[in-house]
C-alpha positions in Angstrom: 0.0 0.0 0.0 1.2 3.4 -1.2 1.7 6.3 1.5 -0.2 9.7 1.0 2.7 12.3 0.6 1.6 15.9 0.9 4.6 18.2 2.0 8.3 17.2 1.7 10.2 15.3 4.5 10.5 11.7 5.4 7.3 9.0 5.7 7.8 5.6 7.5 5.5 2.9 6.1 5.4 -0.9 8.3 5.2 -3.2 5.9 3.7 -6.6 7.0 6.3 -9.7 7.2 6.4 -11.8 4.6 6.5 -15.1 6.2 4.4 -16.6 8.7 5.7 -18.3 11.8 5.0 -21.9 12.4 4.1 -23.4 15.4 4.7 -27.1 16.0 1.2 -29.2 16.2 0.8 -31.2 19.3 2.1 -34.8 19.7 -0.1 -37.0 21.8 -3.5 -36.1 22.0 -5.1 -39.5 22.3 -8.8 -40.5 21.5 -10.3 -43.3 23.1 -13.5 -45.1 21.9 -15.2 -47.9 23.5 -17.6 -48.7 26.0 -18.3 -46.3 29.1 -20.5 -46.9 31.8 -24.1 -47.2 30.7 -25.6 -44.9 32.9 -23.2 -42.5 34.0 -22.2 -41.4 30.5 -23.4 -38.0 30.1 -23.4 -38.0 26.5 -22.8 -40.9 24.2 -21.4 -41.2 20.7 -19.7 -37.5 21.3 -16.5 -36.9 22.0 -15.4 -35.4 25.1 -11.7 -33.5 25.5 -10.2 -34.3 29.1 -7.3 -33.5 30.9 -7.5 -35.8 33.9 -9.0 -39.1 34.8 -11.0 -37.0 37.4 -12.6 -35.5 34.1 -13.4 -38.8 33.2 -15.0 -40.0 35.9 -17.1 -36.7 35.8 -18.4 -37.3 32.7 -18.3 -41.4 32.1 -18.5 -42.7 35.4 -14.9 -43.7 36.2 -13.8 -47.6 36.5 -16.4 -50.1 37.2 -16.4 -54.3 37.6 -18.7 -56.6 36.1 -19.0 -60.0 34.8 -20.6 -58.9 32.0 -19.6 -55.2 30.9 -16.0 -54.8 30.8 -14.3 -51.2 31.2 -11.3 -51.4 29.0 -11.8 -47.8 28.0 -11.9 -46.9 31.9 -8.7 -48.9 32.7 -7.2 -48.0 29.4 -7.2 -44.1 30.2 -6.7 -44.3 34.0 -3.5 -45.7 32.6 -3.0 -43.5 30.1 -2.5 -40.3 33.0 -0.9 -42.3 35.1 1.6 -42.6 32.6 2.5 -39.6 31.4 -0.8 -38.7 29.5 -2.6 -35.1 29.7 -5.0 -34.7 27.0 -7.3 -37.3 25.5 -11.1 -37.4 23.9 -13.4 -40.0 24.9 -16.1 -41.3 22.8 -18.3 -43.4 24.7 -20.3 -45.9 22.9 -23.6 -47.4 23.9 -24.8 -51.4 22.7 -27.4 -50.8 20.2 -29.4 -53.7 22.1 -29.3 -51.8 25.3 -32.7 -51.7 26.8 -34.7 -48.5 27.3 -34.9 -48.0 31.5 -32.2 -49.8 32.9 -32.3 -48.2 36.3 -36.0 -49.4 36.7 -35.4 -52.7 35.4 -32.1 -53.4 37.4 -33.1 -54.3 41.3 -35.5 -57.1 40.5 -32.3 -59.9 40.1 -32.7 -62.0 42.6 -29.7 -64.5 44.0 -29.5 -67.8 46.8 -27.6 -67.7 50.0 -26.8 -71.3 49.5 -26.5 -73.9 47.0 -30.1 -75.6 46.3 -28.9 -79.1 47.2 -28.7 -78.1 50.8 -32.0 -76.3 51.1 -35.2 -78.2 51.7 -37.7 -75.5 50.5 -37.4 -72.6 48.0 -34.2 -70.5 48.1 -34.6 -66.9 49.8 -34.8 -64.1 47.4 -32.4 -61.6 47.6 -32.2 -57.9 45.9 -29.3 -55.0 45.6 -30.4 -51.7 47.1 -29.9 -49.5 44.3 -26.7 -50.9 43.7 -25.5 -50.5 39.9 -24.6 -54.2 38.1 -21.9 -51.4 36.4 -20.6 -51.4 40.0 -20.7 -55.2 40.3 -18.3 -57.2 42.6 -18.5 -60.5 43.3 -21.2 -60.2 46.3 -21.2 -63.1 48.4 -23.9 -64.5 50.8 -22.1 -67.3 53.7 -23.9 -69.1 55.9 -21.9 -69.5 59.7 -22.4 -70.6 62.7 -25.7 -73.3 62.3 -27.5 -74.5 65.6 -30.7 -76.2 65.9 -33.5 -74.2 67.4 -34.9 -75.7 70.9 -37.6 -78.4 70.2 -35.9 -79.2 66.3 -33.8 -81.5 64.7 -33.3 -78.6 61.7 -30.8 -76.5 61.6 -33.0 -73.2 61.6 -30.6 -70.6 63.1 -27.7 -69.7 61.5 -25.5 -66.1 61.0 -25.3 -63.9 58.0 -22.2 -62.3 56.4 -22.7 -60.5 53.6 -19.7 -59.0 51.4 -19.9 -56.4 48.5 -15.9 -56.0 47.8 -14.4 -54.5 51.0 -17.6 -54.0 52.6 -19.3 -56.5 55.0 -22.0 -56.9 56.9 -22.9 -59.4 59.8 -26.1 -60.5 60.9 -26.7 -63.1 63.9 -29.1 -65.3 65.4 -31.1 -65.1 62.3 -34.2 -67.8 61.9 -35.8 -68.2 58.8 -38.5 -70.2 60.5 -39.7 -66.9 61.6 -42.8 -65.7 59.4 -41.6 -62.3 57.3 -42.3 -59.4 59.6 -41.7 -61.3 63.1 -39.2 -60.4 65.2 -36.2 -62.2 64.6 -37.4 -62.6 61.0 -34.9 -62.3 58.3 -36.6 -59.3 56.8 -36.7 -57.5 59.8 -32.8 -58.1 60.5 -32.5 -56.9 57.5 -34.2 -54.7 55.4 -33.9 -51.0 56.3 -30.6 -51.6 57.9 -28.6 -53.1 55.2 -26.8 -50.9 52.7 -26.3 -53.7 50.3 -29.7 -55.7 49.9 -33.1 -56.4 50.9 -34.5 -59.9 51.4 -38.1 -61.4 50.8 -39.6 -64.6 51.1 -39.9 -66.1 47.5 -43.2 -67.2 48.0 -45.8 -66.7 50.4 -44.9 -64.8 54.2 -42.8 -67.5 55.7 -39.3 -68.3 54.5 -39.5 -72.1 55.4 -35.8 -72.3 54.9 -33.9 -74.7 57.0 -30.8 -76.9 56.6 -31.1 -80.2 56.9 -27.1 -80.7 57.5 -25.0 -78.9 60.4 -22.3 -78.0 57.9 -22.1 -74.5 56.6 -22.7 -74.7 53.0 -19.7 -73.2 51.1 -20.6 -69.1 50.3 -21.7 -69.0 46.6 -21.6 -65.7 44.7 -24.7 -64.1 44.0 -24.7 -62.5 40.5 -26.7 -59.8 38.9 -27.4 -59.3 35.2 -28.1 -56.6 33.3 -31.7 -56.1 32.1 -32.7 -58.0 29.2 -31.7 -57.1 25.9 -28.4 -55.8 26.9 -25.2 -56.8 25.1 -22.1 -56.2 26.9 -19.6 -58.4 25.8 -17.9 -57.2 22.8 -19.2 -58.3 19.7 -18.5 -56.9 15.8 -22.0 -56.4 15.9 -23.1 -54.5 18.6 -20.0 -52.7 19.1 -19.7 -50.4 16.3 -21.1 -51.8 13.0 -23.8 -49.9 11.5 -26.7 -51.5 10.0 -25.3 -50.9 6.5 -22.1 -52.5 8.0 -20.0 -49.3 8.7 -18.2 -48.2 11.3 -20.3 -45.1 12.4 -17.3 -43.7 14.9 -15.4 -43.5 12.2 -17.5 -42.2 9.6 -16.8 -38.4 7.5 -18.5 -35.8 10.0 -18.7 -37.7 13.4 -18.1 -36.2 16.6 -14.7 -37.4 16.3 -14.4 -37.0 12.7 -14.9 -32.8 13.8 -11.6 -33.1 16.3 -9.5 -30.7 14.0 -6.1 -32.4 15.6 -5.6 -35.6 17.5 -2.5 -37.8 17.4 -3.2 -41.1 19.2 -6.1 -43.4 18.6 -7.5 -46.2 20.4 -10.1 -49.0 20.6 -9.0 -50.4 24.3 -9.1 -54.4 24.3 -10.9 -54.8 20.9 -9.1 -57.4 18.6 -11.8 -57.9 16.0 -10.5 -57.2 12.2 -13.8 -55.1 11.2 -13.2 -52.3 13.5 -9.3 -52.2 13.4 -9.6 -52.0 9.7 -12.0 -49.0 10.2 -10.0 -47.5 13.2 -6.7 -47.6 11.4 -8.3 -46.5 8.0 -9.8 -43.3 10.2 -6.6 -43.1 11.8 -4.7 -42.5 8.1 -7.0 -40.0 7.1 -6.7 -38.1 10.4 -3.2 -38.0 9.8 -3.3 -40.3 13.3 -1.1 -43.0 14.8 -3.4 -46.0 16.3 -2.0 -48.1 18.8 -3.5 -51.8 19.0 -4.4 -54.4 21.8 -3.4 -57.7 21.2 -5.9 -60.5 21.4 -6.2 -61.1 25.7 -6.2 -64.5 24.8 -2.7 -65.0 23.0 0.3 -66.4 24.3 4.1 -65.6 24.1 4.4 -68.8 21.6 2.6 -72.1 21.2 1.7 -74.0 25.0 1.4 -77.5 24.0 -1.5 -79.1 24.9 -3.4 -75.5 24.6 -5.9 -74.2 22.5 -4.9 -70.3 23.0 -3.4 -69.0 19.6 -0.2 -67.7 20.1 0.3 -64.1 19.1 2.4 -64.5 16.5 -0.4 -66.3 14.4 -1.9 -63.0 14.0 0.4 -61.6 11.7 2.4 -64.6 9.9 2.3 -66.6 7.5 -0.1 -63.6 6.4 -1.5 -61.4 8.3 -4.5 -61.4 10.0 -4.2 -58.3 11.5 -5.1 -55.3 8.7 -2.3 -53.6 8.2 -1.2 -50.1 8.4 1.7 -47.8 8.6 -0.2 -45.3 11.0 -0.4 -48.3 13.4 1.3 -50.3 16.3 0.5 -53.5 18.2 1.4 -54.2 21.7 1.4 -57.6 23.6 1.0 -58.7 26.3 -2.4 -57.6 28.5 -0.9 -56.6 32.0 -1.5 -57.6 35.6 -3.2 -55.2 37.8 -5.0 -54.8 40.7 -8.7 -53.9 40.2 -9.3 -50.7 42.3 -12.8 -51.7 42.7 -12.5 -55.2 43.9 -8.5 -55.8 45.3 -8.2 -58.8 43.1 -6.1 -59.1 40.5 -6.8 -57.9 36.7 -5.5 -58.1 33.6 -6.1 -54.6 31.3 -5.4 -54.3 27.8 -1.6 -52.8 27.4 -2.3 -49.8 24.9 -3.8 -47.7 27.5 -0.4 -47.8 29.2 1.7 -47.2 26.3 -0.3 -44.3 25.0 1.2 -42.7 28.3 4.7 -43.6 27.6 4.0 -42.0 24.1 3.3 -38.7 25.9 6.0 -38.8 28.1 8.2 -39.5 25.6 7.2 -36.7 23.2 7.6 -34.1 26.6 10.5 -35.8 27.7 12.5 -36.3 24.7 10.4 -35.4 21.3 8.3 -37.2 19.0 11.1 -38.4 17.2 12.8 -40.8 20.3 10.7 -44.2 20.4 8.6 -44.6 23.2 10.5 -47.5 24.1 13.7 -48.8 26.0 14.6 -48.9 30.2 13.1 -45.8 30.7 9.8 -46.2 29.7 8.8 -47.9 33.3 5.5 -49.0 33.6 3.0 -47.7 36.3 0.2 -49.5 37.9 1.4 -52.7 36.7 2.6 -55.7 38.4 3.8 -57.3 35.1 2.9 -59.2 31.9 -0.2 -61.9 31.8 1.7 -65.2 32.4 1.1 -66.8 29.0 2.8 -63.5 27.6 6.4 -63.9 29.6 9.1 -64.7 27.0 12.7 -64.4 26.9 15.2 -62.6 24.4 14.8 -65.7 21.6 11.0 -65.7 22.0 11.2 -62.4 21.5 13.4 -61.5 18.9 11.2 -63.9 16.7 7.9 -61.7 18.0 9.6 -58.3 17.0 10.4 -60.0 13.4 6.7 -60.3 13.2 6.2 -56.7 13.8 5.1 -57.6 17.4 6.1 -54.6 20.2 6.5 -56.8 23.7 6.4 -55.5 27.1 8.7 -57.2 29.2 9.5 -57.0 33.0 13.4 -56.7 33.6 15.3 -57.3 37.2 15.8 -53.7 38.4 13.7 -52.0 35.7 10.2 -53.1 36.2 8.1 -53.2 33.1 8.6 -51.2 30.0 7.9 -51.3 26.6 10.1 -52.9 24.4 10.1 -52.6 20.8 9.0 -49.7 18.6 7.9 -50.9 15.2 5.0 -50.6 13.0 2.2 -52.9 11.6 4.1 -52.8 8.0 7.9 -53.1 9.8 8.1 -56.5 7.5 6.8 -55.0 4.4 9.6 -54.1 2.5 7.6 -51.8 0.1 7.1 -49.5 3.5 10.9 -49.8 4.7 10.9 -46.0 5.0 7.6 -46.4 8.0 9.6 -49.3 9.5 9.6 -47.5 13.4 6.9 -46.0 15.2 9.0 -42.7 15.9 9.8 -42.0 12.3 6.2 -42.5 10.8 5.4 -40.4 14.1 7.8 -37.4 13.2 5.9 -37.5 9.5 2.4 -37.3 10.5 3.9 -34.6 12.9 5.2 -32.9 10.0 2.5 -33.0 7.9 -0.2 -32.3 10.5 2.4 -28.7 11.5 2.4 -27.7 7.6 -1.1 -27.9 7.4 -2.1 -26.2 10.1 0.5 -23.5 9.8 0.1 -22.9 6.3 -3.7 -22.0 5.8 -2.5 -18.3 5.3 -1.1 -18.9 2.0 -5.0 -19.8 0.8 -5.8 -17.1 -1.6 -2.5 -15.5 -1.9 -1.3 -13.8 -5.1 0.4 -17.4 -6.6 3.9 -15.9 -7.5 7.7 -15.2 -6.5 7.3 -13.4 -3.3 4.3 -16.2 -1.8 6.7 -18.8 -3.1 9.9 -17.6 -1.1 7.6 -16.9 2.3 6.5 -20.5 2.2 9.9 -21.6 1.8 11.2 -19.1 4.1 8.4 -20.2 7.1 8.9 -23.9 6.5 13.1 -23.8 6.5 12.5 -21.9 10.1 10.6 -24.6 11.3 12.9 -27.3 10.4 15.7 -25.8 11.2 14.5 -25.1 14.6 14.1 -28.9 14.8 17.6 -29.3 13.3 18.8 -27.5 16.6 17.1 -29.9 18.6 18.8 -32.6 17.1 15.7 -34.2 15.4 16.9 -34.8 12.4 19.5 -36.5 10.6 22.9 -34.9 9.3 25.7 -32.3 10.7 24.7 -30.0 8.6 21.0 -28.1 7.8 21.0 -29.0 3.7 21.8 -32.5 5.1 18.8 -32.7 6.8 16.3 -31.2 5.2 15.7 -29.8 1.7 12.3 -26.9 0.8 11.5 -26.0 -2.5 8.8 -23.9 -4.1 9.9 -22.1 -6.9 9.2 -22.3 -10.8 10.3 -25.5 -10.8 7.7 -26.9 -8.4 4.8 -24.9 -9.5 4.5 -24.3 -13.5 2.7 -21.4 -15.2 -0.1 -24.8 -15.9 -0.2 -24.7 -11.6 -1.0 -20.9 -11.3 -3.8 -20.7 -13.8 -5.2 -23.7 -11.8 -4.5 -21.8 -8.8 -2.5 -24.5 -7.2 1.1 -23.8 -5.5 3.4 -27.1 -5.2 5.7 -27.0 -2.4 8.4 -29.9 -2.2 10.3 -30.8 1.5 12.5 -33.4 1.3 13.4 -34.4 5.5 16.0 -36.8 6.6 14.6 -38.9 9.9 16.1 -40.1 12.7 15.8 -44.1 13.3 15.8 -45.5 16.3 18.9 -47.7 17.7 17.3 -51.1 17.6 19.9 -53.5 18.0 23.8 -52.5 19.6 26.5 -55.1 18.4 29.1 -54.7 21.0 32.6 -56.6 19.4 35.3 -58.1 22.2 38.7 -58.8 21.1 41.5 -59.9 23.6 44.9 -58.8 22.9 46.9 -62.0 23.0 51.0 -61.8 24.5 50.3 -58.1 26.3 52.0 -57.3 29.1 50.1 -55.3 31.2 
């Protein structure tokens, strides 16, 4: 823009600068989808940015036990914070065969105190108060302490002791002789004073039920189902799959689909080939890196004698497993303890690693591999026992394009290999390791974001040497921080965006071509250490 000049002197004009600064996109913003609690989810099929696992459990519930609905995406992003994670979206999903009121159905389930063969009548009905199956562990109802009642040969009085996890409750000198609203009756003892259940007579106002041996019968677990109509295993089917067989998670102009930048995806404990095709397909176009579960029921290598497949039949002779360069498995599930219950648990490993990914990428950059001695596990006691192996066992695995996480003396657990679904395929040599194919969709995913100003630019010379001039900048400054290859800046990286790249055919089109040519760092997989002994030295 010209200057107005009306009487003679000097005039300053600020001219505008000609490049743009660009910032680096982020690294390790992870999306989870799966199942979330049924009815603590405040909002299903959208997806919800968080910054904590307190986050999560204010808007899906937090971790919850059940025999029938698993919480791998619970357990999967618990671990993900505790390791080094700080910003995720959750997409909770909901069974399409879920029934309509839940809350109103669940309550009804009744359970026995004691296994029929030692009852002479019908068993006592028992019901949870308010207690959500979502919140299910094992509940157990034990018989102690029989004694006949004067003037029987029945064993009519016996204690109580009910337990709901780490809660218990006692209650003595209880006859079920006792018609339902007597003193001493079961119902009185109690309902209204019990936090976990309520008991009724499952026919009629007498309970009737005596034992007709003095020995305790052994305590039985007492389990709850969902209401009818509700699918919470996983299953293809109900999971994700649409009715015209699509993904709908993963479709053009989801909820996730409308999250301008994430980095990591995953689908926490699901093995099936339908929606890891469709997950790793999203993840390509997302410019995304997905990181997969192994199946939780393979094994290190073949058990003889066993029927569990061993992990390595999932991607040789020929693969199983769709592949992907914008993908990663990891094997095996871990050993936990279940928060909810104290007992052990085995979670799903990606969930874990997601976090080391993060850590990493502060730590380090996106361009170390989220792997070696110092990526120590948290919340983990371990691998699953089929999934121990040694180096042999396991050098065979990472040929397979297998990432293990072992347990060393001294170290704990980490994560120990860093390559990608295609690391075998030599037509994808160049996406071998998870940090190079990382440090390109970080690439790409910075350009593109930081290079929406040159949309509807005058197509010529001067737009041509700002684009170079922004994007040199940016590498160089990753150059500096030793994130590329080469001692010297044109060894590294090459820009163009010239003539050459865009022809007087490119303008008219109104297209600009810009070329950049990077050299990545690979990771240090295997060290060859050579020892030679100097024979006839004196020392």
């Amino acid at each position: 823009m010209s200057t107005a000049v009306s009487y003679p002197g000097i005039y300053v004009q600020e001219l505008p600068l000609s490049t743009q600064t660009i910032s680096p996109a982020p690294t390790s913003i992870t999306a989870f989808v799966g199942y979330t609690h049924p009815w603590k989810t405040s909002a299903f099929n959208t997806a919800v940015q968080l910054f904590s696992f307190t986050d999560y459990q204010t808007y899906f519930g937090g971790l919850y036990s059940s025999l029938i609905l698993t919480s791998d995406v619970a357990r999967a992003v618990y671990a993900f914070f505790l390791n080094g994670g700080n910003n995720a979206y959750v997409v909770g999903l909901q069974p399409s065969a879920q029934g309509g009121t839940p809350l109103q159905a669940f309550g009804t389930q009744s359970g026995q105190i004691a296994p029929v063969g030692t009852i002479t009548q019908a068993d006592i009905g028992i019901q949870l108060n308010g207690l959500e199956p979502t919140d299910y562990v094992t509940m157990t109802a034990t018989v102690t302490n029989l004694r006949q009642k004067s003037g029987s040969s029945d064993y009519t009085i016996f204690d109580l002791v009910i337990t709901y996890g780490t809660r218990v409750e006692v209650y003595r000198g209880v006859d079920v002789t006792i018609a339902k609203g007597q003193p001493k009756s079961l119902d009185l003892l109690i309902n209204g004073i019990s936090s976990l259940v309520t008991v009724q007579p499952t026919s009629g106002t007498s309970y009737g039920t005596k034992f007709a041996s003095g020995t305790a019968p052994a305590p039985v677990p007492i389990q709850w189902t969902l209401p009818v109509g509700f699918s919470g295993t996983f299953a293809a089917g109900d999971f994700l799959i649409g009715p015209s067989g699509s993904v709908p998670v993963f479709q053009e102009n989801s909820s996730l689909d409308n999250v301008e930048i994430f980095n990591l995806l995953l689908v926490p404990g699901v093995a099936d080939n339908n929606i890891l095709s469709a997950a790793l397909s999203f993840a390509e176009r997302k410019r995304a890196f997905a990181i997969i579960d192994a199946p939780a029921n393979a094994t290190a290598f073949q058990i003889p004698g066993s029927a569990l497949p061993p992990i390595d039949s999932f991607m040789n002779p020929s693969p199983t497993l769709p592949l992907s360069q914008n993908g990663a498995l990891y094997f095996p599930y871990l050993n936990t303890t279940d928060p909810i219950s104290g007992q052990p648990w085995a979670v799903a490993p990606g969930g874990f690693v997601a976090g080391i990914y993060a850590a990493t990428d502060a730590s380090r950059g996106v361009w170390k591999a989220p792997a070696g001695i110092a990526t120590s596990l948290l919340g983990t006691t371990g691998p699953v026992s089929t999934g121990l192996m040694n180096d042999m066992q396991q050098g065979v695995l990472n040929l397979d394009s297998i990432n293990c996480l072992r347990s060393f003396a001294g170290t704990g657990t980490v994560v120990y290999g860093a390559r990608t679904l295609v690391a075998k395929d030599t037509a994808f040599a160049q996406s071998k390791y998870v940090p190079v194919r990382r440090m390109t969709l970080f690439i790409e995913q910075t350009l593109v974001a930081n290079l929406k100003w040159v949309v509807f630019e005058p197509n010529d010379e001067p737009l041509w040497l700002a684009i170079k001039s922004s994007i040199e900048a940016f590498l160089l400054a990753l150059f500096n921080q030793q994130a590329l290859q080469g001692s010297t800046p044109s060894e590294a990286f090459q820009v163009k965006c010239d003539s050459t790249t865009t022809t007087p055919a490119d303008q008219q089109l109104g297209i600009v071509n810009i070329v950049v040519a990077v050299a990545l760092l690979k990771p240090a997989e295997f060290v060859v250490i050579t020892i030679s002994q100097l024979a006839g030295q004196t020392a």
